[in-house]
N, C-alpha and C positions, 0 to 999 in steps of 0.2 A: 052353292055359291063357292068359288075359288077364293079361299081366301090364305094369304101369305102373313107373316109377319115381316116388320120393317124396324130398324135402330141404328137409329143417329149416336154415333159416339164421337163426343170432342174435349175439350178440354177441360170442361164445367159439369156435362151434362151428361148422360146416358138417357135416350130418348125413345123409346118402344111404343108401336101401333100395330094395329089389326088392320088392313087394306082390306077391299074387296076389289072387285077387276075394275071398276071405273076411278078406282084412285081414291074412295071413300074410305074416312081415317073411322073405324067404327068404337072404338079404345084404345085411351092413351096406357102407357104409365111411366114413370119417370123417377132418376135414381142422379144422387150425386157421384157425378169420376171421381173413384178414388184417386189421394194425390200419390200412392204409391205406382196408380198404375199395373205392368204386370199383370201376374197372376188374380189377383185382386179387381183388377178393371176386368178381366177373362168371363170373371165369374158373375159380377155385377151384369155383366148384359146377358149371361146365361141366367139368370132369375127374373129379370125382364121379360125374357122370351120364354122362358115356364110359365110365369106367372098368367100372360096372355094366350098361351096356347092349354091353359087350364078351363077360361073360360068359351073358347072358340075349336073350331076343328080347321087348325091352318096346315097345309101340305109342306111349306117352306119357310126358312128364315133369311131375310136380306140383311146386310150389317154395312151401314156407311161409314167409313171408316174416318179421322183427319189424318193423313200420311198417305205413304210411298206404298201402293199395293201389287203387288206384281202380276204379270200377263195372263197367267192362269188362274187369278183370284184366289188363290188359295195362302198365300203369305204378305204379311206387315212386314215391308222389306224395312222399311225406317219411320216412326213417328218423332220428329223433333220435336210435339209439345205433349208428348206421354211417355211417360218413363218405361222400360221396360218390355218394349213391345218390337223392339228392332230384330228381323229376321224370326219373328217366331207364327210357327205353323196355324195361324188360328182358326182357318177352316176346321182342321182335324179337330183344336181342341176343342172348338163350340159345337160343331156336331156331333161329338163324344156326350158334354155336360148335358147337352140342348134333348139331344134325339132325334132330333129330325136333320134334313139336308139343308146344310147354310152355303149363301152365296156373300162374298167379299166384294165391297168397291169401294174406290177413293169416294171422301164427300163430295168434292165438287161435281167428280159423274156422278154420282146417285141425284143430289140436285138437280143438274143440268136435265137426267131420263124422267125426274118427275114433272119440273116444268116442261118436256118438250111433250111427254104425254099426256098430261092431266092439268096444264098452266096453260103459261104466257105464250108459249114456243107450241101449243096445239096444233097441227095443220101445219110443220115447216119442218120441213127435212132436211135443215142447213141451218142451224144457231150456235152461237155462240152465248155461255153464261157466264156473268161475272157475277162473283159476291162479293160485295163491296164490306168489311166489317175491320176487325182491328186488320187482316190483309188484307190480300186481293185473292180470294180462288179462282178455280173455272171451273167450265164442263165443255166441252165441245161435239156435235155432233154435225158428222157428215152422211150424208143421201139416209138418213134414218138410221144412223149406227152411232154408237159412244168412240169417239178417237180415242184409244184408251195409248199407242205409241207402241214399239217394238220392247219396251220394257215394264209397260204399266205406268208409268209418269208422264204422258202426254200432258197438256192443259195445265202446267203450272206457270200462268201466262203472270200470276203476281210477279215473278222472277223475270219476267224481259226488261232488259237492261234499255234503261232510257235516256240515262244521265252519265257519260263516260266520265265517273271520276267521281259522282255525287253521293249522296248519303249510304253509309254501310247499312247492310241489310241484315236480318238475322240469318240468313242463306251464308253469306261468307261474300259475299258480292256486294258492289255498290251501284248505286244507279237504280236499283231496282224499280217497277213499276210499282210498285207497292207503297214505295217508302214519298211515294208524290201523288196519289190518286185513292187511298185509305179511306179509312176511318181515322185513324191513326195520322195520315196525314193532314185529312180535315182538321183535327187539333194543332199541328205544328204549326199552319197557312195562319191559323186564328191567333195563334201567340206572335207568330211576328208579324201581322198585320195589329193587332194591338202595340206591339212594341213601336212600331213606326206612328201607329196614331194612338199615342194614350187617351188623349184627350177625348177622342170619339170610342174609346172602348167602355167608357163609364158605365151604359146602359147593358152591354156584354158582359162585362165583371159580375156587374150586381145582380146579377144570375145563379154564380156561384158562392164562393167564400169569399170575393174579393181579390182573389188573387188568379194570376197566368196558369200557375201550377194547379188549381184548382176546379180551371173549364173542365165541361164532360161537354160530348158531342150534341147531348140532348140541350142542354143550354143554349150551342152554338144552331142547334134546329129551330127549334122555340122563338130566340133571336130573330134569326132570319125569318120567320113566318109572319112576323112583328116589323118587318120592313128593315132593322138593324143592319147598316152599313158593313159595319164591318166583320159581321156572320157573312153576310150577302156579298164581301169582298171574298171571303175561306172558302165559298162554295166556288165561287166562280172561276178562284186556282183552282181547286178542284175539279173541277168538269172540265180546265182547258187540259192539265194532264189526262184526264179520261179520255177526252175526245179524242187527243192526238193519239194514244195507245191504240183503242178503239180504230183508226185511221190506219194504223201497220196494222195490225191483226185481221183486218176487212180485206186489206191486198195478198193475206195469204192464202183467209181463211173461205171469203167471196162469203158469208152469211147472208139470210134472207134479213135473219135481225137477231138483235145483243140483248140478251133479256136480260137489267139488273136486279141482283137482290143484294141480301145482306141487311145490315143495319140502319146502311148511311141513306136507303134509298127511302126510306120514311120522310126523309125530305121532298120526297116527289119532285114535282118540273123546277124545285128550285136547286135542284141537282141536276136534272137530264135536261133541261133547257140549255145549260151553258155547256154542255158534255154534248149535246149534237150540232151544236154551234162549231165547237172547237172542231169537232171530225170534218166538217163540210170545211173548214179551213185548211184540215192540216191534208184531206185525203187526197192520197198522190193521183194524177189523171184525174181531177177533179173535171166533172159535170160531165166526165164520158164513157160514166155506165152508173146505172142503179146502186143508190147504198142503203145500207140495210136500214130496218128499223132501228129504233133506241128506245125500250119500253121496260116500263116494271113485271119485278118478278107478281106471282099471284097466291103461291101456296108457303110464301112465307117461313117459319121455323116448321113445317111439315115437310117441305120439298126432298131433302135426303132420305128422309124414312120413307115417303110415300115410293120416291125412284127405287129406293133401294129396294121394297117390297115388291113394286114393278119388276124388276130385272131380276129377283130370284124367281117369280113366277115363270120366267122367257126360256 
């Protein structure tokens, strides 16, 4: 049996699995990101991958990274949400700790190669991935290859500028796609669609604490599954800035279909209902030629490990 290991590493979590070839997670294990990061987080996923290649005979390690991976996989050129880990060699150092051969990829491509092999995206050799959660990630894949770009940052489509002049982004930009098609934005649509209808947010409030500042998105899910107006108004900002995003990215990208995942898509069709609504609105040449699918992801908080394990086997 070819079996690899796979590790998701993000901001919370260090995520390790055993794969076999058909994308089958056979053993977890699981470790908190240090908040120093560093050398510290280095080591942490090097114990992960010990730990599971003690009980297994895997040939390779894959490491889904969140950040700027460069073209040859072998360097964390910048992680903005882990300390310590900008420009440093971590192929060498993990396959030093580890002992075996590792391969590096941004998360959203490891994501994107798991669903497009073993998920939603099976059978399509043209998709696009969003993960919808506190950003926007991606993956992208063309005629059956990862667009990884001339630098390793391909698919950071969170960052297409949508809004000239609109909300600052953590990027250093405004406008971003992100900062209006979220998770993170789901909450903002929900506060000030409260703010404008108090009166109908009564039954949204008393979800939480009572208060604006105290919504979680799961509340705002819940709500809206519950018929709640004014959740079911936040989605439906919501899907219109997806759709339209969705709608440029389709004219560049020509996908067969957008596979969502992330957090937000636990909302199901009462997220992608108005999010394929808005794309057959906003998409330019409308009605003259095919647009892609708009469907959920399938492998869930497994999709980077499993990709990632996928592509150190390749």
């Amino acid at each position: 049996m070819n079996l690899t290991i796979g590790i998701d590493v993000g901001g919370t979590k260090v995520l390790g699995g055993v794969v076999d070839q058909d994308g089958n997670v056979l053993k977890t294990s699981r470790r908190d990101t240090p908040h120093e990061g560093g050398t510290s987080l280095t080591a942490t996923i090097a114990d992960v991958a010990r730990e599971l290649a003690s009980e297994f005979s895997v040939g390779r390690v894959g490491v889904s990274a969140a950040g700027f991976v460069s073209s040859d996989r072998k360097t964390m050129l910048a992680t903005p949400n882990i300390a310590g880990w900008n420009g440093v060699q971590l192929e060498e150092q993990l396959a030093a700790l580890i002992g075996l051969p590792v391969v590096l990829e941004n998360d959203g491509n490891a994501a994107a190669w798991g669903e497009k092999r073993f998920g939603a995206g099976s059978g399509k050799a043209n998709m696009l991935l969003l993960t919808i959660g506190t950003g926007i990630g991606g993956g992208i894949i063309v005629n059956n290859e990862l667009l990884r770009g001339a630098f390793g940052i391909a698919a950071e489509v969170g960052h297409l500028r949508v809004l000239p002049e609109g909300h600052l982004c953590g990027c250093g930009a405004r406008g971003c796609f992100e900062q209006y098609a979220s998770g993170n934005a789901l909450l903002r649509h929900a506060r000030e669609a409260i703010a404008a209808s108090p009166d109908l947010a009564r039954n949204l409030l008393s979800r939480g604490d009572g208060t604006i500042q105290g919504l979680t998105g799961r509340a705002i899910t819940d709500a809206a599954r519950d018929g709640d107006q004014v959740a079911l108004a936040a989605f439906n900002t919501t899907g219109q800035w997806l759709g339209a995003g969705i709608a440029s990215l389709s004219v560049i990208l020509d996908p067969e279909c957008v596979v969502i995942g992330g957090g937000v898509i636990d909302a199901g069709e009462i997220l992608l209902a108005p999010t394929r609504a808005a794309m057959e609105r906003a998409m330019p040449f409308a009605g003259k030629h095919p647009y892609p699918e708009i469907i959920p992801a399938k492998l869930g908080n497994e999709a980077g490990l499993v990709g990632a394990a996928d592509l150190a086997r390749a």
